[in-house]
C-alpha positions, -999 to +999 in steps of 0.1 A: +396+116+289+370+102+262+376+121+228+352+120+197+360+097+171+374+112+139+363+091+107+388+105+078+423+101+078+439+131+084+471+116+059+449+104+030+413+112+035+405+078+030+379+064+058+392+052+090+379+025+109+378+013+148+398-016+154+394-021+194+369-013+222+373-014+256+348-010+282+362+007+314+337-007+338+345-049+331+378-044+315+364-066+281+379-056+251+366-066+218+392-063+186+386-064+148+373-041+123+345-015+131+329+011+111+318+046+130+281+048+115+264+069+092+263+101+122+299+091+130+310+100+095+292+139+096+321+166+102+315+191+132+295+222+108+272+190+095+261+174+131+255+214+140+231+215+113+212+182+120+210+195+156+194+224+144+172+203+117+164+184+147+156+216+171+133+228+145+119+200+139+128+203+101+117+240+099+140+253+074+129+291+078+135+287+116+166+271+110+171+297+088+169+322+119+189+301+145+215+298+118+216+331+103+222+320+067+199+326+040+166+298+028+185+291-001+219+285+015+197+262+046+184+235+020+215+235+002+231+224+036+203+201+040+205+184+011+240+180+011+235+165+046+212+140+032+232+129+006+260+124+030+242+104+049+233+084+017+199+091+020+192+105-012+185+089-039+201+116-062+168+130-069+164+168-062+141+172-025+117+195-033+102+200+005+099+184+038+067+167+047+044+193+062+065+221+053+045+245+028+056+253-008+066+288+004+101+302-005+106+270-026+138+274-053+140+279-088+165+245-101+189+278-113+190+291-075+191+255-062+225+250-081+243+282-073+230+278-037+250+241-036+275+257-055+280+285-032+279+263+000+304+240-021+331+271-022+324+280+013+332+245+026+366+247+004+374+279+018+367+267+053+390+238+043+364+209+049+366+201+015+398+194-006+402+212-041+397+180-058+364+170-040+351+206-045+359+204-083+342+166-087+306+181-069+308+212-088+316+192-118+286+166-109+264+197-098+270+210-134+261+177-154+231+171-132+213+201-147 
């Protein structure tokens, strides 16, 4: 039975890495120190929401529909998926290519969006209480 690969220790936090594959088929194995990728480092709620980028082919109001969350709360997510895929280079995203200006966010509503997606990941125990209080304390200085 194949199982996904997790890419935080569930001890420290710290990031894992693969150290042997194996390929069923020839029996080669190769051993030393591999890192699981950009995707391979997304927790489960954050691939969900690139599948549904990707569905909508970056609408954020249907995404907004399929998800059920609110416009605001949508390119929170999205930005925080960007940025943990180290995409971002820490500069706000103020649309998606081909996407109109419609709905777009005051920098106020921007912030308590991230900072209410920030709480709901800590109450949903995807973030620790120290990671929480470092991006709210970085969301705060970047006003």
């Amino acid at each position: 039975m194949v199982h996904d690969v997790i890419a935080t220790c569930p001890v420290c936090s710290d990031e894992l890495t693969i150290t042997r594959l194996h390929c069923r088929s020839c029996g080669t194995a190769l051993e030393g120190e591999f890192g699981v990728g950009r995707f391979g480092r997304l927790d489960r709620d954050q691939l969900h929401l690139l599948e549904s980028f990707l569905r909508s082919r970056g609408n954020l109001k249907e995404m907004e529909r399929e998800l059920g969350i609110s416009y605001p709360t949508v390119r929170s997510r999205v930005d925080a998926l960007v940025r943990a895929l180290g995409l971002s280079d820490d500069a706000p995203t103020d649309e998606f290519e081909g996407e109109e200006d419609e709905g777009a966010l005051e920098p106020a509503a921007d912030v308590a969006a991230e900072r209410r997606t920030i709480l709901e990941q800590l109450a949903r125990k995807e973030i620790g209480a120290d990671e929480a209080a470092t991006r709210l304390r970085d969301l705060g200085s970047a006003r």
